[in-house]
C-alpha angles and dihedrals in degrees: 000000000000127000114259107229086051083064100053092046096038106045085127094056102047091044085059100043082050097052091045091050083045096238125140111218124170102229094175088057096056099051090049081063096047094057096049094048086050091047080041087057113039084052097055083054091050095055085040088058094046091051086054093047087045090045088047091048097046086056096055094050083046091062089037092053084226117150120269114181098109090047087049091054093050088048091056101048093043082057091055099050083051092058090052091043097051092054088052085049093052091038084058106042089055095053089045091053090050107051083037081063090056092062115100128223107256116262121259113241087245100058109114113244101202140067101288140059125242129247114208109172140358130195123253085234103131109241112236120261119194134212092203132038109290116218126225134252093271091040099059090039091053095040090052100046091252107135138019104212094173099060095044093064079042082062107027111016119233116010091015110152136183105199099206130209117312085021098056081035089058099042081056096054093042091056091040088048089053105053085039090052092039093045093061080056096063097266113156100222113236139188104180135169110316089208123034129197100262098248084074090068096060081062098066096037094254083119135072091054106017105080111107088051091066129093103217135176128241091259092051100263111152123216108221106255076197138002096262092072095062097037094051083042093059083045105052116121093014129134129218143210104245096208079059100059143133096060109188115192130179111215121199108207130158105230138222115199121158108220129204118261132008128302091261085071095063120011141201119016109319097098115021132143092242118053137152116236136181095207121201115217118183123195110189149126134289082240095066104019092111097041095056090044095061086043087068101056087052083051090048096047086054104051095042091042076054089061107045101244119132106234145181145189135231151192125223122227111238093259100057097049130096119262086242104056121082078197144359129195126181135225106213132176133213105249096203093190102053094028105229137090118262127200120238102167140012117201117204134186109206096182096206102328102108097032087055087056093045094037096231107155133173128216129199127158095316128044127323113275142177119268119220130239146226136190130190138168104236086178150342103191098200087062104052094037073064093059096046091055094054103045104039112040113127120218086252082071090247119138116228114223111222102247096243085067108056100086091057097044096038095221140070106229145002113251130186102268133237128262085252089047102055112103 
């Protein structure tokens, strides 16, 4: 949600960011909106300040033992115009709310225009090179007795999964590793609400548009889709000290996302309806937005450097980038064995955007203002047990664990199991 008065004095700038992202939005109508709700408004508190006048009048002919029919009648049918009033008002309000859902954060100077996205850095970290015939992510889960894809549709229908022994092992130590890796770098540990009432997802710009991706409840619970949606949901309505911002927290949430197509486009565990994720959620101020997002990718380099994993970052072109975000960027890792990059993370500054929607505001020695936001994806373990899998599996057809993560898995590598060790 943008500000207002940013609209009116910056027509120019949103039709472009909406032509680059490749959305048509009617800005004219909006405003239109915006002017009837104002004269709406201003004519609901008109007929308010008369009741009051006409209640204050009423009292004085009272004291007076004056005769008030005829004040009583006024004041009825004032009343009733208020009442009508008061239902245009509402009818208003609720058009101008949903065409002002439709705006798109402006677009940061740095946000490519044309058909590719950039890259802007990759790791020194040598990518594998076999000599055999590596084996991809569904191949060495199934050969190791890793996974068990079949009874997971049996359980959960397309794009079901049972991760088995050293694999469920690993997603645990991975998770574990993370909170344990962002917490040294001030990040308050949360486990919030794994399912949020719907309005909450219009907050973080999930709605309007995502509907049909969520998993809800009859009585329109929503399970998160990621961490960010349940953090700016406690927050909502909250108001900040601005001298103790920024506030950086690290949510664990399970996650529920419906994807496009059937398992068979996309196997293994890269893009299921179920995942684990550690999600980053920055609150902080319009002054050091941009610092802190840059801070994360230097986090991010180093936790995934710490792991072994060649890595690189990109930019999004602008239409292929979520209304909320003023900018997104991408983590992605070099998957050796199915030669070809895989995100694991996207990291987004919103301005105000989402904290104007959710009305957290922060206040220091001036006025009240709206704090800025950040999100960011500290880890999906599926995805980098993925990684793993595919850059370092041995011709033996063992799977390296990367050495961080040792102490957590409580083992070393992944070897074919024995006849007595299959599950």
């Amino acid at each position: 949600m943008l500000d207002i008065k940013y609209v009116i004095n910056n027509q120019g700038v949103i039709e472009k960011s909406c032509n680059a992202r490749g959305i048509k939005v009617n800005i004219n109508q909006f405003l239109q909106a915006y002017d009837k709700l104002r004269k709406s408004k201003k004519d609901l508190d008109d007929l308010r300040m008369n009741r009051n006048l006409l209640t204050n009048e009423l009292n004085a002919l009272k004291k007076k033992k004056q005769n008030i029919k005829t004040l009583i009648l006024k004041s009825k049918k004032n009343n009733l115009k208020i009442k009508k009033q008061e239902e245009i008002f509402k009818k208003l309000e609720k058009e101008y709310k949903l065409l002002s859902y439709q705006l798109p954060n402006p677009l940061h100077k740095n946000v490519p225009l044309g058909q590719k996205d950039n890259i802007d850095w990759e790791s020194k970290i040598k990518k594998p090179q076999f000599d055999f015939k590596p084996k991809n992510n569904w191949e060495v889960l199934i050969d190791l007795d890793l996974a068990d894809f079949k009874r997971g549709i049996k359980a959960a229908g397309d794009r079901g999964w049972v991760l088995k022994g050293k694999a469920a092992r690993l997603v645990r130590a991975i998770n574990t590793y993370g909170f344990d890796f962002f917490g040294k770098k001030g990040y308050s540990e949360l486990i919030p609400p794994y399912f949020v009432n719907e309005e909450n997802l219009y907050i973080t710009g999930h709605y309007p548009g995502g509907e049909k991706e969520v998993y809800k409840t009859e009585d329109g619970k929503v399970f998160v889709a990621t961490g960010e949606i349940s953090v700016l949901a406690i927050f909502r309505d909250d108001t900040f000290n601005k001298k103790e911002l920024p506030k950086k927290f690290m949510a664990y949430t399970p996650c529920f996302r419906r994807e496009a197509g059937t398992h068979a486009d996309d196997k293994g565990l890269y893009r299921t309806h179920q995942f684990d994720k550690i999600e980053l959620t920055h609150i902080t101020t319009k002054e050091k937005e941009e610092k802190e997002f840059y801070q994360i990718f230097e986090d991010l380099k180093e936790f995934y450097q710490s792991l072994g994993l060649p890595h690189r970052i990109i930019t999004h072109r602008a239409d292929d980038m979520p209304n909320k975000a003023t900018m997104e960027k991408d983590i992605e890792v070099w998957l050796a064995a199915e030669k070809r990059w895989g995100e694991v993370g996207s990291i987004g500054m919103t301005g105000s955007f989402q904290a104007r929607r959710g009305n957290i505001r922060c206040i220091g020695e001036g006025e009240k203002e709206f704090v800025h936001t950040i999100y960011a994806t500290g880890c999906v373990a599926n995805r980098i047990m993925i990684a793993i899998l595919n850059n370092f599996q041995t011709k033996n057809n063992e799977i390296e664990i990367p050495k961080v993560l040792h102490k957590y898995t409580g083992f070393k590598k992944i070897e074919k199991p024995t006849r007595r060790d299959k599950l």
